[in-house]
C-alpha positions as CSV (number, residue, x, y, z in Angstrom):
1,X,36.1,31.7,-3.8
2,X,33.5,34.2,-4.1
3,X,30.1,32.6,-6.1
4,X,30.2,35.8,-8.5
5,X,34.3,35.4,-9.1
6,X,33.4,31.7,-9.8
7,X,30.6,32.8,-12.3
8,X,32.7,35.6,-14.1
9,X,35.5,32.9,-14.4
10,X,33.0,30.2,-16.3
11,X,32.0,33.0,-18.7
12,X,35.4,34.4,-19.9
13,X,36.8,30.4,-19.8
14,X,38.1,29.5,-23.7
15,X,36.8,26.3,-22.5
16,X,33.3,27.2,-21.9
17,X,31.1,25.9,-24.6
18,X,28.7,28.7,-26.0
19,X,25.5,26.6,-25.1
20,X,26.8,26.9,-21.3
21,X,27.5,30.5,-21.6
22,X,24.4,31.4,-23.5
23,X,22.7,29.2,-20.2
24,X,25.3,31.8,-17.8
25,X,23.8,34.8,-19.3
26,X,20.5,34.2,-19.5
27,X,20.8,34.4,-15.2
28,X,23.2,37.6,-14.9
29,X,20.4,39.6,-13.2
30,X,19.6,36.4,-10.8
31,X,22.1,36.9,-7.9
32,X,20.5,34.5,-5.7
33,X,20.5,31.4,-8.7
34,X,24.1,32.8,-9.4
35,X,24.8,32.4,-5.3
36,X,23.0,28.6,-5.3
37,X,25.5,27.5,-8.5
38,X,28.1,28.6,-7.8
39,X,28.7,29.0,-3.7
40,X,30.6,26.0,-3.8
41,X,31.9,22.9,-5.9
42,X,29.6,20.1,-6.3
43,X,30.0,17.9,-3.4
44,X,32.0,14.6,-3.8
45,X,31.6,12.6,-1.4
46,X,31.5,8.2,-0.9
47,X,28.7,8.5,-2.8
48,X,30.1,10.3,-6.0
49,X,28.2,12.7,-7.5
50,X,24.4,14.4,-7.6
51,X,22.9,17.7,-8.1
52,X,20.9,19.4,-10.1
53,X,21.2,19.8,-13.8
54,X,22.9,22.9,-15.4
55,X,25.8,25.2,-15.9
56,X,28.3,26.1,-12.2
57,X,30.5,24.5,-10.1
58,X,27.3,23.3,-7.6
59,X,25.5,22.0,-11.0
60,X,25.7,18.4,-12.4
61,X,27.7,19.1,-16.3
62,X,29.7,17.7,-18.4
63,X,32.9,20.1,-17.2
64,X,32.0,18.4,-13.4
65,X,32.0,14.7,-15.0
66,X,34.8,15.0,-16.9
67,X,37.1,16.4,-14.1
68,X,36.5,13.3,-11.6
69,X,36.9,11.3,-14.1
70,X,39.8,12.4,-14.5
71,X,40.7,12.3,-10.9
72,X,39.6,8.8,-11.1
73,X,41.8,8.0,-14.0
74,X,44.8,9.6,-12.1
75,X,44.0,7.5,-9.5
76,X,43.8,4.1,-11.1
77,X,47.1,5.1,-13.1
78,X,48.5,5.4,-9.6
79,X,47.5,1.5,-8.9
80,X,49.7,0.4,-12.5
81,X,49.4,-0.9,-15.4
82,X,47.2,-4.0,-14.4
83,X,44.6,-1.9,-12.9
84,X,44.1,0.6,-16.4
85,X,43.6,-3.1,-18.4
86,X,41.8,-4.3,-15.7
87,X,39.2,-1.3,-16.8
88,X,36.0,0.8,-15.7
89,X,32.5,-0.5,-16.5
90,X,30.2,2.3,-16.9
91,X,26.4,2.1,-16.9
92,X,23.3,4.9,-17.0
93,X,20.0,5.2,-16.5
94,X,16.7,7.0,-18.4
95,X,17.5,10.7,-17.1
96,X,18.5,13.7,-19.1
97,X,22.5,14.1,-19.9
98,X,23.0,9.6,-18.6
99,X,24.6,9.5,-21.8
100,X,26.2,12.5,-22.4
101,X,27.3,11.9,-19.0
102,X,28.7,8.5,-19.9
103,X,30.1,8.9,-23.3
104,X,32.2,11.8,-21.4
105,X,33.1,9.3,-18.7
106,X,34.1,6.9,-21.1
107,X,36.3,9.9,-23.3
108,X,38.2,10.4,-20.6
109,X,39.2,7.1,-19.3
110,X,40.0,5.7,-23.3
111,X,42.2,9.1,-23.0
112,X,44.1,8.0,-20.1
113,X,44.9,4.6,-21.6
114,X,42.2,2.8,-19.1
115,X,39.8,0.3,-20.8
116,X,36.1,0.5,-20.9
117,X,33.4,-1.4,-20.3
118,X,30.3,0.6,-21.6
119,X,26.5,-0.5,-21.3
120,X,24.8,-0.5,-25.0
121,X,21.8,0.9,-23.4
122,X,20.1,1.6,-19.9
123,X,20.7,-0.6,-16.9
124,X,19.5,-1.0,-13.8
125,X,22.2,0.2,-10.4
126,X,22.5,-3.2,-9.6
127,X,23.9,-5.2,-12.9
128,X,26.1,-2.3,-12.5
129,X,27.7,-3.6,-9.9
130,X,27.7,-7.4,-11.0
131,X,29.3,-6.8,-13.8
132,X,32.5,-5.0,-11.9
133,X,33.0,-8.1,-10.5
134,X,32.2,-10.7,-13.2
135,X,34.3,-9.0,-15.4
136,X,37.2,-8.1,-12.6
137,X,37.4,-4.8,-13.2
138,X,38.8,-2.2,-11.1
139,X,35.7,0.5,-10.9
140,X,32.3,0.8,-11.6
141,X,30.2,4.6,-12.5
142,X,26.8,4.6,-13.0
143,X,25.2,7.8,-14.2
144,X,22.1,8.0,-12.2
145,X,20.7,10.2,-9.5
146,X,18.5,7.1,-8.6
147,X,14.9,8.7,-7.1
148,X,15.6,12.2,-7.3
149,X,13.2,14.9,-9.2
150,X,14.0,14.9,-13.1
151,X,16.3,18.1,-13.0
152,X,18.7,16.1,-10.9
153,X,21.6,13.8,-11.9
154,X,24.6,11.8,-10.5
155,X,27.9,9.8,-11.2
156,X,27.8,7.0,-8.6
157,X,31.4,5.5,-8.0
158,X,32.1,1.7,-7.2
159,X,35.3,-0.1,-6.7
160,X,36.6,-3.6,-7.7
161,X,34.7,-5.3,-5.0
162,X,31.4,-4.0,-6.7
163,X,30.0,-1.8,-3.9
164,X,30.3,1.9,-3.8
165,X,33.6,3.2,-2.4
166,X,34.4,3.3,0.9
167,X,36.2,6.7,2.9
168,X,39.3,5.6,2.4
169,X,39.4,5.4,-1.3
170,X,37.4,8.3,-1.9
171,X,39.1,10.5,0.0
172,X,42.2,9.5,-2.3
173,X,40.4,9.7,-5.2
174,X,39.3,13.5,-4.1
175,X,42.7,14.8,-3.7
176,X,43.5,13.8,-7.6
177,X,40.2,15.4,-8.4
178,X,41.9,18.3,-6.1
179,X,44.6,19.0,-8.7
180,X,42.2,18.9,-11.8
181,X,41.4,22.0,-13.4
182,X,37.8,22.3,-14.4
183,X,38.4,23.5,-17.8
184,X,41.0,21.7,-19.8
185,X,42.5,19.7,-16.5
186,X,40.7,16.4,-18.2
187,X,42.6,14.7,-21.2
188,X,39.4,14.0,-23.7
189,X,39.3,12.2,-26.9
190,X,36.2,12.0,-29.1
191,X,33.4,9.4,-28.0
192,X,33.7,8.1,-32.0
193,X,37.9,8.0,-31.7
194,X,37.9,6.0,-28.7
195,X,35.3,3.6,-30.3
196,X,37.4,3.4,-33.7
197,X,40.6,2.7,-31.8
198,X,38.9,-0.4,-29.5
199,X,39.0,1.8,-26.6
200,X,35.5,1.2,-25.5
201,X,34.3,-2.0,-25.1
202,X,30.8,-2.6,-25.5
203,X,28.3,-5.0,-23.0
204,X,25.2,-6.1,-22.8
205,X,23.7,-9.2,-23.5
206,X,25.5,-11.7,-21.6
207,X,26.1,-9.5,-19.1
208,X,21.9,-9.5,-18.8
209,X,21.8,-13.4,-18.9
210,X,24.5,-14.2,-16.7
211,X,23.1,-11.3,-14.0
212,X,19.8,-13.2,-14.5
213,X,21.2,-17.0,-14.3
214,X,22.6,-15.4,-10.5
215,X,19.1,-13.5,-9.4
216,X,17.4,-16.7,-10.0
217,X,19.8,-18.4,-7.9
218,X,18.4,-17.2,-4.8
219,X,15.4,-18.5,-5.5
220,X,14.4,-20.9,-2.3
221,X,11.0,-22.9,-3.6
222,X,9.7,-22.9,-7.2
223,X,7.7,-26.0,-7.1
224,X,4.0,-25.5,-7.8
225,X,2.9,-27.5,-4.2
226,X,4.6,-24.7,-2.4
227,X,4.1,-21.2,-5.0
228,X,0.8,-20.4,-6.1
229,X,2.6,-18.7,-9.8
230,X,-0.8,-17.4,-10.4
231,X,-0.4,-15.2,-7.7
232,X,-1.3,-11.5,-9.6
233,X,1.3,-8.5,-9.2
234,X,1.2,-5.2,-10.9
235,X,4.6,-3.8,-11.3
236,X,5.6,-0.3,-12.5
237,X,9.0,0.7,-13.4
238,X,8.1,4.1,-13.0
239,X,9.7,4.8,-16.2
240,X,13.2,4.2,-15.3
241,X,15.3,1.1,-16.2
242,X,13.8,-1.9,-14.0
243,X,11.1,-3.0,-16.9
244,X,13.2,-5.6,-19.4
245,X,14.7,-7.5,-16.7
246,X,11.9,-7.6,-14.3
247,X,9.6,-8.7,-16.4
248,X,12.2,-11.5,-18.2
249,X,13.0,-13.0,-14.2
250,X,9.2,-13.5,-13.6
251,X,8.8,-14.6,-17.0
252,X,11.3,-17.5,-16.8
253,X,10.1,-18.2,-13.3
254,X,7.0,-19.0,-14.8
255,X,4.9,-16.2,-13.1
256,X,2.4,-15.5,-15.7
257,X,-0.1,-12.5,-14.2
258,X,2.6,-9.8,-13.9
259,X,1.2,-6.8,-15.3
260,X,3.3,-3.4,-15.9
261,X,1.0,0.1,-15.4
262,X,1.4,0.4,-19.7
263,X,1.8,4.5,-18.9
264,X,4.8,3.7,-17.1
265,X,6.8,0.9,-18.8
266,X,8.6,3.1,-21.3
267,X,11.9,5.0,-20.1
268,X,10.9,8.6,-19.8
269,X,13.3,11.4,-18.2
270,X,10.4,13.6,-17.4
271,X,8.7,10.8,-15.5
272,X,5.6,12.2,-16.8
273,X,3.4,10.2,-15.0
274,X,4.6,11.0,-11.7
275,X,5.4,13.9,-9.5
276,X,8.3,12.5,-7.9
277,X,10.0,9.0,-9.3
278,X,10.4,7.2,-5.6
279,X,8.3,4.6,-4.7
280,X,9.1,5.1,-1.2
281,X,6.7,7.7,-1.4
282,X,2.8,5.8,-1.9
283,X,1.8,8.4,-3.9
284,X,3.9,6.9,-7.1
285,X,1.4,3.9,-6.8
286,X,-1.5,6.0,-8.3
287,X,-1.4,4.6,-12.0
288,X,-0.1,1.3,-10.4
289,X,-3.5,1.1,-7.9
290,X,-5.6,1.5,-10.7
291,X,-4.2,-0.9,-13.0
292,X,-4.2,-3.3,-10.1
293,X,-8.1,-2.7,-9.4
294,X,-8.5,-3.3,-13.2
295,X,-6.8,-6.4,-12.8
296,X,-7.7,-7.8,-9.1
297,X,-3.9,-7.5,-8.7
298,X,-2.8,-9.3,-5.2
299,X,0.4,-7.0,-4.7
300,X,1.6,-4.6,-6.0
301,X,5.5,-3.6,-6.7
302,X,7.4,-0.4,-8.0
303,X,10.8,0.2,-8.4
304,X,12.6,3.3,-8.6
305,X,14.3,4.7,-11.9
306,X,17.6,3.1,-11.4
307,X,15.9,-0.2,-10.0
308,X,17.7,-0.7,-6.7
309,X,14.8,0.5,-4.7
310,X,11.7,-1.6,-4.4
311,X,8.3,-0.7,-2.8
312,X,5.2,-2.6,-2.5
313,X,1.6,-2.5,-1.4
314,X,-0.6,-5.4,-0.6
315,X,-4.2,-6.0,-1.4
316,X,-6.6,-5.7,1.6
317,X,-10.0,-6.5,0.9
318,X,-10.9,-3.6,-1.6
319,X,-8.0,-1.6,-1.0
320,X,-4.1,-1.5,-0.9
321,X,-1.6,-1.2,1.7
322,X,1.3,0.2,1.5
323,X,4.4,-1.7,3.4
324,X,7.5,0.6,4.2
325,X,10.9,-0.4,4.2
326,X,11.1,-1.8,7.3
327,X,7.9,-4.0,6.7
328,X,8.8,-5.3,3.8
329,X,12.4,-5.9,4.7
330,X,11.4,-7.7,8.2
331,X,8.7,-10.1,6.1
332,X,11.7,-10.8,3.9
333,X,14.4,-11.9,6.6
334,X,11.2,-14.1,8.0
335,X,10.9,-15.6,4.9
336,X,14.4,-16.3,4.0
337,X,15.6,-17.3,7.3
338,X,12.4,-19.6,7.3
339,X,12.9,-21.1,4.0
340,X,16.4,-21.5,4.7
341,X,15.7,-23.6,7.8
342,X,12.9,-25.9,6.1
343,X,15.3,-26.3,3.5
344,X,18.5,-26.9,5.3
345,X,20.6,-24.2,3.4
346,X,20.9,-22.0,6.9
347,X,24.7,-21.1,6.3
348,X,27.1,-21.6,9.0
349,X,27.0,-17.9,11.1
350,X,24.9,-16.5,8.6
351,X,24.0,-13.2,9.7
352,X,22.3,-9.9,8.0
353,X,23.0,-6.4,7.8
354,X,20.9,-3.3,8.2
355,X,21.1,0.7,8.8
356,X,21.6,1.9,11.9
357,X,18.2,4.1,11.5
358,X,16.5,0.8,10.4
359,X,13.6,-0.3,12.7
360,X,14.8,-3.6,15.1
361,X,11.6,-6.1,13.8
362,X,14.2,-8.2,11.7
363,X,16.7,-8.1,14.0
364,X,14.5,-9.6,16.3
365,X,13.2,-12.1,14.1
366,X,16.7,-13.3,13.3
367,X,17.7,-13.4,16.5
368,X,15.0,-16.0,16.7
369,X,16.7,-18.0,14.0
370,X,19.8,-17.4,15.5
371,X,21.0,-15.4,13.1
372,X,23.2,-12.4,14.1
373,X,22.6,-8.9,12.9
374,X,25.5,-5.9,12.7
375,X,24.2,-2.4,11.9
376,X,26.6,0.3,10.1
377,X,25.5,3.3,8.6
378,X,23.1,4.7,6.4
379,X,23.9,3.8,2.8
380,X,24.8,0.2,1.1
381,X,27.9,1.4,0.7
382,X,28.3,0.9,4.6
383,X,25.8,-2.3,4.4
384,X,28.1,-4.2,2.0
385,X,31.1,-2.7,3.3
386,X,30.3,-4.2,6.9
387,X,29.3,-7.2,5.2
388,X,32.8,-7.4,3.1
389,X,34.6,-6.7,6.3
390,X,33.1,-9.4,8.2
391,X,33.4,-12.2,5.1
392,X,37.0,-11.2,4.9
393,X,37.6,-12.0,8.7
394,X,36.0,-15.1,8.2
395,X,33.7,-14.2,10.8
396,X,30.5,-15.4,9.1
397,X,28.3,-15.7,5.7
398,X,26.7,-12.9,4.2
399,X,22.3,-14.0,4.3
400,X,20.6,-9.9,3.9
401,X,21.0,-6.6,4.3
402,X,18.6,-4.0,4.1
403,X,17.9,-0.2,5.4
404,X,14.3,1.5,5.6
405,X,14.6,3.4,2.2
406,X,12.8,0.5,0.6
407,X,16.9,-0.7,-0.1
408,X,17.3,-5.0,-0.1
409,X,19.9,-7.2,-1.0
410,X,20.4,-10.9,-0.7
411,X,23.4,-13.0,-1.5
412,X,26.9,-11.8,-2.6
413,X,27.0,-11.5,-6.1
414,X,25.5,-7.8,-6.0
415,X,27.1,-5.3,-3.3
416,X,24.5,-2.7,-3.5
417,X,20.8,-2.8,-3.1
418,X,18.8,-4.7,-5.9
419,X,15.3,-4.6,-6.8
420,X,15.8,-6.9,-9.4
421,X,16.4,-9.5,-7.3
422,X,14.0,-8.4,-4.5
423,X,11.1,-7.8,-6.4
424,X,11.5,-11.5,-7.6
425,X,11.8,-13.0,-3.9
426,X,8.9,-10.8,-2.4
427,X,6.8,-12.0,-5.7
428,X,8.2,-15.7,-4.9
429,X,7.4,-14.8,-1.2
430,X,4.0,-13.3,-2.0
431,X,3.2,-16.9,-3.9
432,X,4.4,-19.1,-0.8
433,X,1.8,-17.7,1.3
434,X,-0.7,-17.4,-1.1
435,X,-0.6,-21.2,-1.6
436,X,-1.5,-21.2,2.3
437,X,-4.2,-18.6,1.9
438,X,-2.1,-16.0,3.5
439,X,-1.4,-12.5,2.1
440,X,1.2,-10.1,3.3
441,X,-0.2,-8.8,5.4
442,X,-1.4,-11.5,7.4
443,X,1.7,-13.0,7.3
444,X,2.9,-9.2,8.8
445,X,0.4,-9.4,11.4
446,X,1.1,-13.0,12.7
447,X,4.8,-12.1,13.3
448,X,3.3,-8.9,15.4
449,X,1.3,-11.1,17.5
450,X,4.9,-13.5,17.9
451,X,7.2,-10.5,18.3
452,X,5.4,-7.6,19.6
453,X,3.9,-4.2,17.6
454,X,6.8,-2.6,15.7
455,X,5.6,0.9,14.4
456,X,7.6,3.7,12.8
457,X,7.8,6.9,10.9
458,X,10.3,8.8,8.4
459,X,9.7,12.5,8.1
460,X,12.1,14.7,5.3
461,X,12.0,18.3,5.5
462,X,13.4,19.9,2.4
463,X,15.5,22.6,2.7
464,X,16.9,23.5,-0.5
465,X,20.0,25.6,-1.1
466,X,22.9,27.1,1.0
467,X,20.2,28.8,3.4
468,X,19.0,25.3,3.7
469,X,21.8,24.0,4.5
470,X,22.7,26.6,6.7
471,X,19.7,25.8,8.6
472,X,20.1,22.2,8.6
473,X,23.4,23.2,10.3
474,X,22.1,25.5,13.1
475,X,19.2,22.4,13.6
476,X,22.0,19.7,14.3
477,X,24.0,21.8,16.5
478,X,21.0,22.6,18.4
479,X,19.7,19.3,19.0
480,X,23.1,18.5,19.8
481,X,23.1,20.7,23.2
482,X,19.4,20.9,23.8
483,X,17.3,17.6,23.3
484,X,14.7,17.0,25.4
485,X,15.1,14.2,28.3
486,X,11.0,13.6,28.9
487,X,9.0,12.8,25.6
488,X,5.4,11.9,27.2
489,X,6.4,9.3,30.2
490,X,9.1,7.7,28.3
491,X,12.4,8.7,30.3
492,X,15.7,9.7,27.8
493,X,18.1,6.7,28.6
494,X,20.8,7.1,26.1
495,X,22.2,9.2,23.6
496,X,25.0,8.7,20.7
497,X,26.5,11.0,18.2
498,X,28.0,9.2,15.8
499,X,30.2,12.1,14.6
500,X,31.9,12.2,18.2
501,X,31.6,8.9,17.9
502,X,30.0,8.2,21.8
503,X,27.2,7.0,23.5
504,X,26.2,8.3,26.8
505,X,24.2,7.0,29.3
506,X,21.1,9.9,30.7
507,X,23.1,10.4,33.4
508,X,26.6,11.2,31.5
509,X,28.1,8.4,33.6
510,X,29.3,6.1,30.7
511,X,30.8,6.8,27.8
512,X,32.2,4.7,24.9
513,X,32.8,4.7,21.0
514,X,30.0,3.0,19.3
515,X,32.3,1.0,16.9
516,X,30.3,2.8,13.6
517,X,32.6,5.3,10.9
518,X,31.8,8.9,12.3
519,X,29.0,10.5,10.3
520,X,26.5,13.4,11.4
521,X,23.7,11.3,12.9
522,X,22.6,11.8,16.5
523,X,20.3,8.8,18.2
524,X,18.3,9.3,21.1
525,X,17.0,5.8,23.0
526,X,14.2,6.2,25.8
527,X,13.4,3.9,28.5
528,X,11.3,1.6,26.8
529,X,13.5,1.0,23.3
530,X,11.8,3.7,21.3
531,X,14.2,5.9,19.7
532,X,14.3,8.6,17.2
533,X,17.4,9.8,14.9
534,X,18.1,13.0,13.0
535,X,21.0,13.4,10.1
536,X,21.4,15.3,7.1
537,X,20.5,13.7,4.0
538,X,24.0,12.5,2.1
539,X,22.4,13.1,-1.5
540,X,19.2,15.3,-0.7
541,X,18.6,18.7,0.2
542,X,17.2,17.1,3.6
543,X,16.9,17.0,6.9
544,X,16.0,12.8,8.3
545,X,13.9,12.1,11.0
546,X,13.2,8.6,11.6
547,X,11.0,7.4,14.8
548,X,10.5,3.9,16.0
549,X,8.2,2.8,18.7
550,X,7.9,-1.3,19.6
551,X,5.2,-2.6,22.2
552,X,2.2,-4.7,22.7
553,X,-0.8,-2.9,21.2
554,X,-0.7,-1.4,17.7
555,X,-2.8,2.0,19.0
556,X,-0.2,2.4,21.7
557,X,3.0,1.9,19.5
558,X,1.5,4.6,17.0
559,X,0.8,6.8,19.2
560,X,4.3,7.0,21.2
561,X,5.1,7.3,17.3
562,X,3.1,10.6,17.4
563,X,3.9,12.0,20.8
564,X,7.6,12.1,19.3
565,X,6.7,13.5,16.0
566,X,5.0,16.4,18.0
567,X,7.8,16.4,20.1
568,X,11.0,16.8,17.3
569,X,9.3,19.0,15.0
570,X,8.5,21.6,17.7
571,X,11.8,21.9,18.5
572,X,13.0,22.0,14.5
573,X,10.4,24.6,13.3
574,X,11.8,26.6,16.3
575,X,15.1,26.9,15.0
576,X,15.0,29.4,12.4
């Protein structure tokens, strides 16, 4: 449908709320904002919901919410009875609209005769997703657009196994979203009826402890011969919803020098301390860096607003390093897999999972421990998917999974990423070697030296918009029939596109499926085991390169890191 037929048809709507049509009008002489909101419906896709705030069909609302909920609710009618009293828990985060966003969520299940489970305040992604399955219920939303900018928002979707839905259920969830009219297709009663009629249900506290009792669980040494618990961490919450409960696990741990930046420790949705809320990014540490110089901090540790991402930068003489995702999840599988093997709780074909744009250090290191690694595709949703899938063939024990967007998880009792639970095991792994006198990043450099240089790079080029996305597009197809074969003296040796679903050989002699869900990723491999990737971004305006280099010598590694940086982005700025 034509973006201005879409527009005309929100204004003149009965259903149209005069705040949103007072919003509508205030853009009538904007044709390109009216082309951005409305050129098409906001994407739903396995990982729900996210956009930007405001009035359209391409805008994160109210009208948008309520109509996949409704799809939902159609869609968990479909299962029976059992499934609507089985119910929907629903938590948020510190953004603008979470609640409005949730209450409306909530409406419209209590309307359709499903019970609800509804957080009594903010709450981190991952106790989300615990309490699906401690309370058996048959879907999870959280209302959170997790480390985008603060005009942005999202409805994240889970399933009854606590880990984000898979294809195959949202696909069937979008064709009941399909037949929902945006106005007046959801049934709604008020937020205050569904509460007076026991409709909503709501959780919190016991939730919080028994989530807690579970993250401690994984603890693997406590006693004060192997932890130095004086060990001291900064940790900033960057505003979002990480604080009470990080604080209350290292608390109860008996870790006494965490310190939160103070700026920082309050919920804010303008995160006005910060440009951009993701720690993945090192400049989010600024307020955390100088707290920790105030403090002679040994680490420090940030999590993103919905606290399932967790970053970290160690102290190094009178500065601090930042470790990416693929540091800190490799120092983690070391330390596991180590502690596991001292303490003889190595489970019987324990293996870990990871992204298949995630660098190959921890594979490596497992392999060592003879542990086996499986690699799906980018998102936890594929992670604990893969994971599921294998536990359910009874072909081995869930240890790790991780992905180099600073995303962890350990155990079984979460099936999403958790920086609850991480930032307690890289604190209680931070302590371990500072007992021995070790930091981080010695620890970091020690399994170089045993395993070889492993170096890498993630470059995201924002390209906002349908002519971004456009772009994007033409850049794919491109590097589709033109990549080049030569990068330096490193020879091309094989290729995949995982949305054909082949690998192929330099030569075009072999061919054969790669045994990974087809997604727009393309993976080139040279001669050496370097290998870049490229994809879209699933919830960004953004085009992914990631680049990954292994060899001997550190200058080496970094610089084959460069060569292909130089390489790609010629080729990308060239494609108009």
């Amino acid at each position: 449908m034509d973006p201005f037929i879409r527009y005309t048809r929100w204004l003149e709507s009965e259903y149209t709320e005069r705040e949103t049509k007072l919003e509508l009008e205030s853009i009538k002489d904007d044709p390109e904002e009216i082309r951005d909101r409305f050129y098409r419906e906001l994407e739903f896709g396995t990982a729900g919901l996210r956009g930007k705030l405001g009035a359209g069909d391409n805008r994160m609302n109210t009208y948008n919410v309520a109509r996949v909920t409704q799809g939902l609710a159609n869609f968990i009618i479909s299962k029976g009875v059992f499934a609507c009293n089985r119910g929907v828990v629903i938590a948020r985060d510190s953004r603008h609209k979470s609640r409005e966003f949730a209450e409306t969520a909530a409406s419209v299940l209590a309307a359709n005769g499903i019970k609800v489970f509804l957080f009594d305040d903010i709450r981190p992604t991952p106790e989300l997703s615990y309490a699906i399955i401690e309370l058996s219920a048959i879907s999870g939303i959280m209302i959170t657009a997790s480390h985008n900018p603060k005009d942005y928002n999202g409805y994240k979707l889970y399933w009854e196994d606590g880990a984000q839905v898979l294809p195959e259920i949202a696909d069937s969830i979008y064709s009941k979203i399909q037949l929902v009219d945006l106005f007046g297709g959801a049934r709604r009663i008020s937020f205050e009826e569904a509460l007076g009629e026991n409709l909503i249900e709501s959780i919190g506290k016991a939730i919080d402890d028994s989530y807690i009792s579970k993250v401690k669980s994984l603890s693997l040494r406590d006693s004060p011969d192997e932890l130095d618990k004086n060990i001291r961490i900064v940790y900033t919450p960057l505003n979002g919803t990480g604080n009470v409960l990080v604080k209350r696990v290292f608390r109860e741990r008996g870790f006494n020098n965490l310190f939160v930046v103070p700026e920082q420790e309050a919920p804010d949705p303008d995160f006005s301390t910060v440009e951009y809320p993701n720690p993945e990014d090192p400049r989010a540490f600024r307020l955390a860096i100088e707290y920790g110089h105030s403090v002679n901090a040994d680490i420090l540790m940030a999590t993103d607003p919905d606290a399932d991402r967790l970053a970290v930068m160690v102290r190094d003489g009178g500065n601090y390093v930042f470790l990416n995702g693929n540091q800190t999840g490799a120092l983690l599988v070391y330390y596991i897999l180590l502690s596991m093997k001292e303490k003889e709780r190595m489970p019987e074909n324990g293996f870990i999972v990871k992204s298949i744009v995630t660098g190959d250090m921890a594979k490596v290191i497992a392999s060592d421990f003879g542990v086996k690694t499986y690699e799906s595709l980018t998102g936890f949703k594929n992670i604990c998917g893969k994971a599921l899938q294998i536990e359910s063939e009874g072909e081995g024990n869930f240890i790790f999974g991780y992905e180099e967007s600073i995303g962890y998880v350990t155990g079984n009792f979460v099936r999403d990423k958790d920086a609850i639970s991480s930032s307690m095991l890289v604190g209680e792994m931070a302590a371990y070697f500072r007992r021995r006198n070790l930091s981080l990043l010695d620890v970091l450099n020690h399994l170089f030296d045993k395993y070889g240089v492993f170096s890498e790079k993630q470059i995201s080029l924002v390209l906002e918009g349908v002519i971004g996305q456009e772009r994007i597009g033409r850049i794919m197809k491109e590097l589709r029939e033109r990549h080049p074969r030569l990068v330096g003296d490193l020879s091309l040796s094989a290729y995949t596109d995982y949305l054909s679903g082949e690998t192929k050989t330099s030569e075009n002699t072999t061919n054969f499926e790669t045994g990974i869900p087809k997604s727009d990723v393309i993976k080139f491999l040279f001669d050496d085991g370097s290998w870049y990737a490229i994809r879209p971004s699933g919830t960004e305006p953004k085009l992914k390169i990631y680049i990954y280099s292994r060899g001997s010598e550190a200058e080496k590694t970094e610089n084959k890191v460069s060569t292909f940086e130089r390489e790609i982005l010629s080729i990308v700025n060239s494609i108009e």
